[in-house]
LOROTI-940939 format. One record per residue (C-alpha): residue in three letters; z, y, x negated. Coordinates in steps of 0.25 Angstrom, whole numbers. Each point is the difference from the previous one (the first is absolute). Layout:
N
PT:ALA:Z:Y:X
...
END
This chain:
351
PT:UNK:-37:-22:-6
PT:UNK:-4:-11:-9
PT:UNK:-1:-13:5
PT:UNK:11:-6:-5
PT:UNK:8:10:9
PT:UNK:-9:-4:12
PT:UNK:3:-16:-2
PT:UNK:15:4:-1
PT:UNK:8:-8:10
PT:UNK:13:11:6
PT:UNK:12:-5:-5
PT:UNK:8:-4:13
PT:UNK:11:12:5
PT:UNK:14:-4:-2
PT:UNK:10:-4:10
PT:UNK:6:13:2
PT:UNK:-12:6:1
PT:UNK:-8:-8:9
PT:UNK:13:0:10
PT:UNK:4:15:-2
PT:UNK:-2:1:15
PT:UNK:9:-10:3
PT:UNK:10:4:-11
PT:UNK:0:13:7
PT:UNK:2:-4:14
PT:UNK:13:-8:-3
PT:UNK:5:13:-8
PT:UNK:-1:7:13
PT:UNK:7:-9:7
PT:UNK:11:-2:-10
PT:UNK:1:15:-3
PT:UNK:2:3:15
PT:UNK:10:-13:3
PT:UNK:8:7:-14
PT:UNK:1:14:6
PT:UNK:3:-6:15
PT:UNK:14:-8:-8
PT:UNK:4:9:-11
PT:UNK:-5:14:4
PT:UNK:11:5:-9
PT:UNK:-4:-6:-13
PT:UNK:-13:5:1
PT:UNK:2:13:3
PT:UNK:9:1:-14
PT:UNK:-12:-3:-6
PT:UNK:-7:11:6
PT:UNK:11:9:-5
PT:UNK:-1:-3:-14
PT:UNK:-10:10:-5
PT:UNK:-2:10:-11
PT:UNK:-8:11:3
PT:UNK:-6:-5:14
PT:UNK:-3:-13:-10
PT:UNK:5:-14:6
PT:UNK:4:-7:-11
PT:UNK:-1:-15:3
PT:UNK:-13:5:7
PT:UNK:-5:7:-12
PT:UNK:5:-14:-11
PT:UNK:-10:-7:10
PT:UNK:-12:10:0
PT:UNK:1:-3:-14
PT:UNK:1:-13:0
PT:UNK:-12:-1:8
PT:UNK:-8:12:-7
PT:UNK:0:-4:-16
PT:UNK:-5:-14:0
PT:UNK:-11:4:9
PT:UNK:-3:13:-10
PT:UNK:1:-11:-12
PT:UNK:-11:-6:2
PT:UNK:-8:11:1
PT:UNK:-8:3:-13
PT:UNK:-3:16:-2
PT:UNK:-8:-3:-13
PT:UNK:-11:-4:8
PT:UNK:-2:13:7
PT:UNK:-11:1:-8
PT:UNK:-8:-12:6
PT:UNK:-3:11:13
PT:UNK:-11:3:-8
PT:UNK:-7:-15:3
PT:UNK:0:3:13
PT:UNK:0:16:4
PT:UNK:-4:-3:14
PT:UNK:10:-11:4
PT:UNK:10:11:-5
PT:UNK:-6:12:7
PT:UNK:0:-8:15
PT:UNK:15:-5:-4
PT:UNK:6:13:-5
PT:UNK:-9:8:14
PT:UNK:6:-12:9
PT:UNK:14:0:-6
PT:UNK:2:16:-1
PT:UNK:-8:8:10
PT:UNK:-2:-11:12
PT:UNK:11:-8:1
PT:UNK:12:8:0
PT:UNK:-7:12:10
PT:UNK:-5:-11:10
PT:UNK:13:-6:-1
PT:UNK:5:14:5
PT:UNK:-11:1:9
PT:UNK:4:-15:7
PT:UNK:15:4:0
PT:UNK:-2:13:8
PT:UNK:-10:-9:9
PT:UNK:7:-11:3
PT:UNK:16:5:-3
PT:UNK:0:13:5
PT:UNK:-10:-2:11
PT:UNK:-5:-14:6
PT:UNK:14:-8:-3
PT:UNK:10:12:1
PT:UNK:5:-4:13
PT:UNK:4:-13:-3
PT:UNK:7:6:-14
PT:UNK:14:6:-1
PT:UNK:-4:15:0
PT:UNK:9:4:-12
PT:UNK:-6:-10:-9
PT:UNK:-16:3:0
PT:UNK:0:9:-10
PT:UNK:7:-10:-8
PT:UNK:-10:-10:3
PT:UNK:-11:9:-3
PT:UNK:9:2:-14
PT:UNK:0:-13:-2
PT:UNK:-16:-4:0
PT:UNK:-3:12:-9
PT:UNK:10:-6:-10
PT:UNK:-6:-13:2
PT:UNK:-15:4:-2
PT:UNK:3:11:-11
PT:UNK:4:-13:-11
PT:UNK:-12:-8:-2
PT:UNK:3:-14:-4
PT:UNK:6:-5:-13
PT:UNK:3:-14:-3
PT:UNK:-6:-8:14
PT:UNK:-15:5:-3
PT:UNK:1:-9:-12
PT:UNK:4:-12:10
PT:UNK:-12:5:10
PT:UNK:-12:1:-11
PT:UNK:4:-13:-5
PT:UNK:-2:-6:12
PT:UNK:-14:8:4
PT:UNK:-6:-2:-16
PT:UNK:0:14:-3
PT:UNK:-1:3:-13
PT:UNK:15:1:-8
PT:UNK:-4:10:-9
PT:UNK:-5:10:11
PT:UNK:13:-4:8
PT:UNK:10:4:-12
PT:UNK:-9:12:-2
PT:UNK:2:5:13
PT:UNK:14:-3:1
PT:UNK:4:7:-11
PT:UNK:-8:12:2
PT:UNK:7:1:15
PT:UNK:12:-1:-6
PT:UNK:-3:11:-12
PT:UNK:-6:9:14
PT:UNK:13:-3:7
PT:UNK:11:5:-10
PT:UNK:-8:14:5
PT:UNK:-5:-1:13
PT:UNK:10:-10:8
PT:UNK:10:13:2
PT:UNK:-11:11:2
PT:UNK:-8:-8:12
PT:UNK:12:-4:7
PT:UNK:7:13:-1
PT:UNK:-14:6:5
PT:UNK:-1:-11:13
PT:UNK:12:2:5
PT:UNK:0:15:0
PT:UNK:-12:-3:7
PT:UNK:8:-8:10
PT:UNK:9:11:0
PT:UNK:11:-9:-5
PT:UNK:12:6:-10
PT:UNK:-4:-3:-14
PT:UNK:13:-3:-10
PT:UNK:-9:3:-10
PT:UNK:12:-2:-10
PT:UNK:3:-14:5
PT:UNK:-15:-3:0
PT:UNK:-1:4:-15
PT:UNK:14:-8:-2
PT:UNK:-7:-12:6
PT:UNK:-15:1:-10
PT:UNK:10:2:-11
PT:UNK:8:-12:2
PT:UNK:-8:-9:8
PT:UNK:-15:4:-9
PT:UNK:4:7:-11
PT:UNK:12:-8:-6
PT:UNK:-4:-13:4
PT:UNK:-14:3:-7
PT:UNK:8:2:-13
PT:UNK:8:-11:-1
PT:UNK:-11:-10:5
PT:UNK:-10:2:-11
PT:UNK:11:1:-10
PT:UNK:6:-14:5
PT:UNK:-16:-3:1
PT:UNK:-3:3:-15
PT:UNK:14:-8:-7
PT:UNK:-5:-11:8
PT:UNK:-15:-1:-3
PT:UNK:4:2:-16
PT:UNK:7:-14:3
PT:UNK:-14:-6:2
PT:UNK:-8:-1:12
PT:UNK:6:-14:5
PT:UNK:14:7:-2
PT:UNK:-5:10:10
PT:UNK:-6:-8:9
PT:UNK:13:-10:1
PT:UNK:9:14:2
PT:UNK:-11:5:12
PT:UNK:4:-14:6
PT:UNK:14:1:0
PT:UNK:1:15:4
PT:UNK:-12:-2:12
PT:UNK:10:-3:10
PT:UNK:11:9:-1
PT:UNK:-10:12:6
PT:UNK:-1:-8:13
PT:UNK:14:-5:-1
PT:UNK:6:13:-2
PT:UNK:-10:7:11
PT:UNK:4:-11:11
PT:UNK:15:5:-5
PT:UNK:-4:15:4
PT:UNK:-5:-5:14
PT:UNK:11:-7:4
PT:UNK:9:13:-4
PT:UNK:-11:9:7
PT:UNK:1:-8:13
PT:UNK:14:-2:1
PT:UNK:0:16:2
PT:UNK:-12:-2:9
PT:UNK:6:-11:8
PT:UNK:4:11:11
PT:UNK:-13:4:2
PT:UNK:-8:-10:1
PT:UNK:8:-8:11
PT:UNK:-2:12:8
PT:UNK:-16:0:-3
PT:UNK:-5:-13:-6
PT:UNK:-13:7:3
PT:UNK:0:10:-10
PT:UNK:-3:-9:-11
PT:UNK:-13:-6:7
PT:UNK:-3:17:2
PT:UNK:0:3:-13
PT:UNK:-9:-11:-6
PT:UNK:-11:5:10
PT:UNK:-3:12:-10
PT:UNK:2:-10:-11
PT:UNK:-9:-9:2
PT:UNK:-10:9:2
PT:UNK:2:7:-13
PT:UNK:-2:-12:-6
PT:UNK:-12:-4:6
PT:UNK:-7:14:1
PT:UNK:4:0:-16
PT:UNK:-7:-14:-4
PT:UNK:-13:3:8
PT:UNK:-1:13:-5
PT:UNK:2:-4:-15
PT:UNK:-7:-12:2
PT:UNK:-10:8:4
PT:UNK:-3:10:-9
PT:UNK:1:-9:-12
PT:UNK:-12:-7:6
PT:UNK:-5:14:2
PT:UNK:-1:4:-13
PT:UNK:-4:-13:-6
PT:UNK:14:-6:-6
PT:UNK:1:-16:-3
PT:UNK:7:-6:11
PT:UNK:11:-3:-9
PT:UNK:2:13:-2
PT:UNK:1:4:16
PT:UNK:9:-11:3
PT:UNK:13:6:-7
PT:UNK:-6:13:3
PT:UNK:0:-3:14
PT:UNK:13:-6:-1
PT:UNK:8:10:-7
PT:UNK:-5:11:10
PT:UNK:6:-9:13
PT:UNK:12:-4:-7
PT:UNK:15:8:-4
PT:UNK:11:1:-11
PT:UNK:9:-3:11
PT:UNK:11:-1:-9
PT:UNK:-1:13:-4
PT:UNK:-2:5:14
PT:UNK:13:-7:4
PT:UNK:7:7:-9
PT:UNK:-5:14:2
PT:UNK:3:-2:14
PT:UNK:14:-5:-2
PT:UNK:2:12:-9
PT:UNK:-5:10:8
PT:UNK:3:-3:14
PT:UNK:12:-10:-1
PT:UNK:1:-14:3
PT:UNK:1:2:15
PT:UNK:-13:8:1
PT:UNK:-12:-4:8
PT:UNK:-9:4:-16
PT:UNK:7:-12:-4
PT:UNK:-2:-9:10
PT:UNK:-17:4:1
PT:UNK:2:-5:-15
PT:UNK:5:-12:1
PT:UNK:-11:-3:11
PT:UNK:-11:2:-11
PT:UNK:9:-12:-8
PT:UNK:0:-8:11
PT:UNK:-15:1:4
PT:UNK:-5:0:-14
PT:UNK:-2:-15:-3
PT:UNK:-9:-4:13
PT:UNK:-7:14:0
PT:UNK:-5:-3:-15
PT:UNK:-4:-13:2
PT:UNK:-9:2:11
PT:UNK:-5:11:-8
PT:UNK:-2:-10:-12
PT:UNK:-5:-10:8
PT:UNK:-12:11:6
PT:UNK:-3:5:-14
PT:UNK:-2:-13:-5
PT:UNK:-9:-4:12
PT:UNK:-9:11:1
PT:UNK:-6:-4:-16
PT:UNK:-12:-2:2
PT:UNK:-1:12:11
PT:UNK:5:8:-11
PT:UNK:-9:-6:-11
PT:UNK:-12:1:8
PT:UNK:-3:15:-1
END
């Protein structure tokens, strides 16, 4: 990295962002209050679907996918080559690690070690539910993270877009694979459904939006990036409360569950960095370069995962509630996680 990158100051995280844990936790409150006074209106909602395809839910997904997928640039797929290394930890990280010990630590801790306190007719649900959360490697939120740590904003792009190129392919296959290997029921039309209109579609339509706003002039597209930030976390905190309106039920009945289910969680994340982190210093990457390495491999698309979830198992399912855990964990895991990578420098520089 030159050293104008290392002299960069991070550009401070937005309201929304810096308070997501907090955004989430009234959501669940509210969701839960909604559902216990209209039970009815929520349950029409649930019915209106299209081939096992909520609609408001799906508008939402949406809403929160495509500016997120905007501001990813696939022209600079070709920058992997600065930086061949970074990119081999990420893509190992990303595709061979995370989602298997996330398998691995669901069957440990859901099916085993926690499944006395868990409703048993939910575990392989839960168990559905971390696959799908670690199967989508994050989008938009790794952007916010590397900023923060100085990593470099070429590698970052570059990495994000070649996960998101990987995805299209791969989400479908690994998490059809992990759940046969959990021995859970694959919809493997719903889960093809799902990459197409929550992957595929929203792909299309954000580079084409992408490009008519970048021939307007960069300053045109920056202004529109601005303006269309928010509506990803707006419309995502509008999923939650729909989500825990239907798990409202539930969660009265064991408010412990939640706690349960970020146990894996955060241990994913953790594992994740370190091992990143680790092998980027291994190979002799720039800490810029680790730092979003490390930070892509611990963190999730969770609004993909939500969205999967919903569409595979149902608003009422136990895979949809591990998802939303992920959301409601993710801020404070990721800054402790920033806040080590950014602490350890000079132990990683001192090789």
């Amino acid at each position: 990295m030159t050293q104008a990158c290392d002299r960069a100051v991070p550009a401070p995280m937005s309201v929304f962002e810096r308070y997501l844990t907090l955004w989430v936790g009234l959501c669940i409150v509210a969701g839960i209050a909604l559902g216990q006074l209209a039970p009815g209106l929520f349950r029409a909602v649930g019915r209106l679907e299209i081939a096992q395809v909520n609609l408001p839910v799906g508008l939402l997904i949406w809403v929160m996918i495509v500016p997120m997928l905007v501001k990813v640039d696939f022209g600079a797929l070709h920058e992997v080559r600065q930086h061949l290394r970074g990119i081999g930890v990420t893509l190992f990280v990303n595709w061979l690690v995370k989602p298997f010990s996330m398998a691995l630590l669901g069957w440990l801790f859901v099916r085993n070690l926690f499944a006395p306190l868990l409703p048993a007719d939910q575990l392989d649900s839960y168990i559905a539910g971390l696959i799908l959360l670690a199967a989508a490697p994050c989008t938009a939120m790794v952007f916010v993270w590397s900023r923060l740590s100085g990593g470099d904003p070429l590698f970052t792009l570059s990495q994000v877009a070649l996960n998101d190129s990987i995805m299209v392919f791969a989400f479908a296959p690994i998490v059809a694979l992990l759940l046969g290997i959990s021995s859970i029921t694959v919809p493997w039309a719903t889960l093809l459904a799902s990459v197409l209109l929550y992957i595929v579609i929203p792909v299309i339509l954000a580079q084409a939006w992408r490009r008519a706003l970048l021939a307007r002039g960069p300053a045109a597209f920056e202004a529109a990036m601005a303006r269309i930030g928010p509506w990803s976390i707006a419309a995502l905190l509008a999923t939650l409360v729909l989500l825990f309106a239907f798990q409202g039920e539930a969660i009265l009945r064991q408010p412990l569950v939640i706690a349960l289910l970020a146990v894996p969680i955060l241990i994913q994340v953790f594992f994740n960095a370190a091992l990143a982190y680790g092998l980027n210093r291994a190979v002799g990457e720039q800490h810029a370069v680790a730092c979003p390495s490390a930070l892509i491999g611990a963190s999730n698309f969770f609004e993909l995962a939500v969205a999967a979830a919903i569409s595979l198992f149902g608003f009422e399912s136990g895979a949809a509630l591990a998802t939303v855990v992920g959301v409601l964990i993710e801020v404070p895991a990721m800054l402790l996680v920033v806040k080590g990578v950014n602490a350890s420098r000079s132990w990683y520089e001192s090789r």
